[in-house]
C-alpha positions, 0 to 999 in steps of 0.5 A: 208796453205796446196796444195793437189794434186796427185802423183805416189807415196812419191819419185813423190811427191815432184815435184808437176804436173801440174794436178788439185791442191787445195789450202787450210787453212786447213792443214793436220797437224792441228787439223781441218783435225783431225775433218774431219776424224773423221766425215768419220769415226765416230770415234777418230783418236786414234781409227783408226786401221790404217795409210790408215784411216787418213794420213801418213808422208813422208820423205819430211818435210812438206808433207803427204799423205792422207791415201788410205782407206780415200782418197777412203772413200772420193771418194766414198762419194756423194755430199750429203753426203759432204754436211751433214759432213760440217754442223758438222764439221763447229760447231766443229771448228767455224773458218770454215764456213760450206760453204767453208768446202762444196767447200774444200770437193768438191775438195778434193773428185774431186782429191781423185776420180781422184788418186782412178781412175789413181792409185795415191795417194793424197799429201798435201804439208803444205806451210810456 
């Protein structure tokens, strides 16, 4: 299980606030996120040019930040657009279901888009 929220910057991070939080089996370590981004991007992870594109650890054991090209990425997605990323990404990892992956992108796009307009960034903290 994975919380993401919002925060300033990686020393804010650790001190989870009180805005909006979602709480998912989907984690960024695991291979499922992997899938994700590269549904986004159309291309494998080990092709991306960047950190930004995907996610960057912290010092914090156990936390991450989502990369603020793909945050954005995300952000700037409509819900249709949303919608069609679940389809595949649910046959790519059959545990998922495509509905449940609609609600997760849904909300990670409504904090993505709420980080892109404050000027935060987006943290999942894995839980244990």
């Amino acid at each position: 299980m994975a919380t993401y929220y919002t925060a300033r910057d990686d020393a804010d991070a650790p001190q989870q606030s009180d805005d909006e939080q979602l709480t998912s089996a989907i984690t960024l370590s695991g291979g499922d996120f992997r899938v994700l981004i590269e549904l986004v991007w159309g291309k494998s992870v080990d092709d991306l040019p960047d950190d930004e594109q995907r996610w960057l650890e912290t010092s914090v054991e156990g936390l991450a930040r989502l990369g603020d090209r793909l945050a954005g990425e995300i952000a700037d997605r409509d819900q249709d657009e949303l919608q069609d990323l679940a389809t595949p990404w649910a046959e790519l990892v059959p545990e998922l279901k495509a509905a449940d992956l609609v609600d997760f992108l849904t909300d990670l796009q409504h904090l993505s888009r709420h980080a892109k307009a404050e000027g935060l960034h987006v943290y999942s903290l894995q839980l244990r």
